[in-house]
C-alpha positions in Angstrom: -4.5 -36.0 2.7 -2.8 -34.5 5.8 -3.9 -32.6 8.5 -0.4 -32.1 10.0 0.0 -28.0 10.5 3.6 -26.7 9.3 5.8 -25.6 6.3 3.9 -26.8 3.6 5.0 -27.3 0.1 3.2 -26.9 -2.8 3.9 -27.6 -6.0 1.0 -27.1 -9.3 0.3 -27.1 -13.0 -2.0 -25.0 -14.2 -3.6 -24.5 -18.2 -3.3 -20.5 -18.0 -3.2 -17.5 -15.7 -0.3 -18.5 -13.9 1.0 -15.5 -12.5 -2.8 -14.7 -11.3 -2.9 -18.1 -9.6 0.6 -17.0 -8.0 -0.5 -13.7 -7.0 -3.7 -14.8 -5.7 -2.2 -17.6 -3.4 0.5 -15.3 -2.1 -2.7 -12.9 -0.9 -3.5 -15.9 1.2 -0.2 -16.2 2.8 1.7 -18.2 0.8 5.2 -17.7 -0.3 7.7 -18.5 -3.5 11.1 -17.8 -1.6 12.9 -18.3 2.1 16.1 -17.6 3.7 18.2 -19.2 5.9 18.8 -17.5 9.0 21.6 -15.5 9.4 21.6 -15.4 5.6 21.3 -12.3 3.5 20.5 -14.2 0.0 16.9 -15.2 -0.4 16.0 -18.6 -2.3 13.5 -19.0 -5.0 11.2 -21.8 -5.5 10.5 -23.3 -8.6 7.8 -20.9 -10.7 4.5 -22.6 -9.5 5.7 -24.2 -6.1 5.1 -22.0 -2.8 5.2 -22.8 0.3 3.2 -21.8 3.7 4.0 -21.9 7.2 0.6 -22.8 9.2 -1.1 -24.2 6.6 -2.3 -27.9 6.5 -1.5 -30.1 3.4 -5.2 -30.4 2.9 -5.8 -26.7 3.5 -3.1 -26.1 0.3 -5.1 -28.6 -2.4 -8.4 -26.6 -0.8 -7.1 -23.3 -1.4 -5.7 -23.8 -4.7 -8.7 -25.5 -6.0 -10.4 -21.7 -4.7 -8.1 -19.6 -6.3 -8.1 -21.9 -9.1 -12.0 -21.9 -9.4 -12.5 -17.8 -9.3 -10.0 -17.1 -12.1 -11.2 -20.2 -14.1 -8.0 -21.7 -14.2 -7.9 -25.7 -14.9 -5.9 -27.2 -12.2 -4.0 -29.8 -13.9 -2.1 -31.4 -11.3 -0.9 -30.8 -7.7 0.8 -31.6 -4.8 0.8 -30.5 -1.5 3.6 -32.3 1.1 4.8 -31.5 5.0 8.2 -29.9 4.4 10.0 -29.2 7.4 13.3 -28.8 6.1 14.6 -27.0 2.5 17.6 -26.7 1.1 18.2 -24.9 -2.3 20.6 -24.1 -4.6 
């Protein structure tokens, strides 16, 4: 996994609880939407993808297997990548 620090995207599967799991991470500073500066509109990431903007790729999988553990939620799957760039529809 990476240690790079920067906009990191995350992207899950979860077996329940999702909108706990989503609230809980966004408690830890991470995000579901952006804008683009100069932009009024704001983007919204797919339903369980967030992003964080000093977070470590490692430090994402770690804090999701957290929140995931104190709500006992089964993390299915996950991903956690080094995003420096988004563009959205």
């Amino acid at each position: 996994m990476g240690n790079t620090v920067g906009k990191i995207l995350v992207s899950y599967d979860v077996n329940k609880l999702h909108n706990s799991v989503k609230s809980s991470m966004e408690k830890l500073g991470y995000r579901d939407n952006f804008k683009y500066e100069g932009k009024p509109r704001i983007y919204y990431l797919p339903n369980t993808t967030l992003w964080h903007i000093k977070k470590t790729s490692n430090q994402a999988i770690i804090d999701l297997k957290a929140v995931c553990n104190s709500l006992g939620v089964t993390l299915e799957k996950a991903i956690a990548v080094l995003a420096d760039e988004f563009v959205a529809i």
